[in-house]
C-alpha distance (Angstrom), angle and dihedral (degrees) to the residues before:
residue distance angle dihedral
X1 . . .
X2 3.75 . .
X3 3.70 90.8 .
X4 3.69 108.5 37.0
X5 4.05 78.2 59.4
X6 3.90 94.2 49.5
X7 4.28 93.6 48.8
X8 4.21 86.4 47.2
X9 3.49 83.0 50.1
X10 3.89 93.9 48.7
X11 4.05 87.9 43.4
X12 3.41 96.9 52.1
X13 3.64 101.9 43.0
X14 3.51 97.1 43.5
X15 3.56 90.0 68.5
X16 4.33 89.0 64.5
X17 4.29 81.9 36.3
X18 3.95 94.3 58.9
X19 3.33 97.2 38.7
X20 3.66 99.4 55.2
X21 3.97 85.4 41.4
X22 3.61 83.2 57.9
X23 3.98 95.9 47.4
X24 3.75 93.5 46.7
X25 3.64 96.6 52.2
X26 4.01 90.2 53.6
X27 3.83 94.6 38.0
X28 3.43 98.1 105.0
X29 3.98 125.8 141.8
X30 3.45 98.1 -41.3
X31 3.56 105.3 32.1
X32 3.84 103.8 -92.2
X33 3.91 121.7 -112.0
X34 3.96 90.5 -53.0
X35 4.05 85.9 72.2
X36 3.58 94.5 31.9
X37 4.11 85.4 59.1
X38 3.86 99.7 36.3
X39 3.66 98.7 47.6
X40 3.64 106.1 76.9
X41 3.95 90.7 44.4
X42 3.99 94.7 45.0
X43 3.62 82.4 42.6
X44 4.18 90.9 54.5
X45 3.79 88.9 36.9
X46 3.76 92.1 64.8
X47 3.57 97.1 37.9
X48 3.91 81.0 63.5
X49 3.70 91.6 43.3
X50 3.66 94.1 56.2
X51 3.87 96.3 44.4
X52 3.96 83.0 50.7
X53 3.70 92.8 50.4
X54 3.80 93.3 43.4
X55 4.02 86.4 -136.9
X56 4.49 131.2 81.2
X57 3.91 112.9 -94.6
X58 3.77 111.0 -137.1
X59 3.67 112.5 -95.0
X60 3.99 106.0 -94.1
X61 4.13 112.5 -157.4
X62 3.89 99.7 -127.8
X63 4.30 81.7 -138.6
X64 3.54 83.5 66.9
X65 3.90 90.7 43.7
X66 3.96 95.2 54.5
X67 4.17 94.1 34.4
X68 4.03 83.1 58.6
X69 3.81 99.8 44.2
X70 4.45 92.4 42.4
X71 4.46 74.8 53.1
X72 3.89 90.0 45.4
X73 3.45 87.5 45.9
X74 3.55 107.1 42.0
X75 3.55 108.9 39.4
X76 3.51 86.6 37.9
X77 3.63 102.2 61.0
X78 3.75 92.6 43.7
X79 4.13 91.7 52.5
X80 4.04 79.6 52.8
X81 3.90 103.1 48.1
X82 4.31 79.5 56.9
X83 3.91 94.2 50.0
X84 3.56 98.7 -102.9
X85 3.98 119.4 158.3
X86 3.88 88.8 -157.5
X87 4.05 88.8 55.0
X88 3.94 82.9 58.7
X89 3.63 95.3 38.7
X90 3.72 83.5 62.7
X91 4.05 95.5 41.5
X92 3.55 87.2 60.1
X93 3.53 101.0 37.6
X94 4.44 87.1 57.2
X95 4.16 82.2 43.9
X96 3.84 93.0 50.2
X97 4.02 91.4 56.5
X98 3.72 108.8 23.9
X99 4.12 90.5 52.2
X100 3.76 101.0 68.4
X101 3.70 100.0 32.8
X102 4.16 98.6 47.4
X103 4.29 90.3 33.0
X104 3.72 99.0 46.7
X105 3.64 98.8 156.4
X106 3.90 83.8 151.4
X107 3.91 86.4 84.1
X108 3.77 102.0 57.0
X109 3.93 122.2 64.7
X110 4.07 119.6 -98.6
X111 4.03 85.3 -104.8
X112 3.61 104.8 57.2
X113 3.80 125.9 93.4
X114 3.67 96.0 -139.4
X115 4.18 81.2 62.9
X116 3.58 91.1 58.8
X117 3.48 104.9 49.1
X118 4.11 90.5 49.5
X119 3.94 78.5 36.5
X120 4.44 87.2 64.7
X121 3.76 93.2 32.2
X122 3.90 101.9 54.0
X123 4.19 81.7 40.7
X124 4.28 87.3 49.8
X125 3.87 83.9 56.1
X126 3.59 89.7 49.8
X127 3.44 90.3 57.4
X128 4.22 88.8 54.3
X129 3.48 91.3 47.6
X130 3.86 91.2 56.5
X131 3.15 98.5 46.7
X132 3.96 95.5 57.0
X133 3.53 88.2 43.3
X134 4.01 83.5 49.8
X135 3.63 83.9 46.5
X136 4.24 102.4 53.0
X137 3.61 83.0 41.2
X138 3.60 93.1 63.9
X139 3.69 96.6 33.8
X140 3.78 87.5 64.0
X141 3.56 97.0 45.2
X142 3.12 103.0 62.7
X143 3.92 111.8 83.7
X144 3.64 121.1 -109.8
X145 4.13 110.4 -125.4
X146 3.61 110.0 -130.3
X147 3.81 120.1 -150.2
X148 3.95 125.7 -89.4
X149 3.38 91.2 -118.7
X150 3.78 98.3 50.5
X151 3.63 83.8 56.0
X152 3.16 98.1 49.2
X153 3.89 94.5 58.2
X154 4.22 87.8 53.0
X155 3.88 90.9 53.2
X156 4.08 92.4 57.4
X157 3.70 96.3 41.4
């Protein structure tokens, strides 16, 4: 059972692994394509942010933006293919702010196609995020063992 868990593990991070592989090699000076694509929707996404807040965000540089999600990403996915709940922690954290800002089906009317298809991605992250959520659930369910001599030492006290 130990196995099957460690290849799922390997599957499913390897998704976040090549993909940040895949941003880092194209990063470049500007960014590469990943910052070419995100900017205009990060840049709508605040725009909405600060109209909801009543108050101006601070400018963010969208180099910074990718630099932290290939980290997110990347260090992330190989914390998670060793068990880790922090490697998780940061799956989910990359999942919780990448989703709404690159799948923003909210902008496009109900009848368009280009709603749809955002519609079924931003749902297929959905589906990630529950299953790390699914996954640090289980990982603190299951009880720890303590040592033999550890319980040892309660039993005579």
């Amino acid at each position: 059972m130990g196995f099957i868990s460690f290849v799922g593990r390997v599957l499913f991070a390897s998704i976040f692994l090549l993909s940040a592989y895949q941003e880092f090699s194209e990063f470049g000076t500007d960014g590469g394509p990943a910052a070419k694509a995100l900017k205009p929707k990060f840049n709508l996404f605040m725009q909405q942010v600060s109209k909801s807040l009543g108050m101006a965000v601070p400018h963010i540089d969208i180099k910074t933006v990718i630099a932290a999600t290939m980290f997110l990403k990347g260090f992330g996915g190989l914390l998670f293919i060793i068990s880790s709940s922090f490697g998780a922690f940061l799956l989910l954290l990359y999942l919780a702010f990448i989703t709404p800002v690159v799948y923003d089906f909210y902008n496009y009317e109900m009848e368009s196609s280009q709603f749809v298809q955002l519609f079924v991605k931003f749902s297929q992250n959905l589906a990630l995020l529950g299953a790390l959520l699914f996954f640090l659930g289980m990982k603190n369910s299951i009880p720890r063992r303590h040592s033999k001599r550890r319980a040892g030492k309660t039993k005579t006290n």
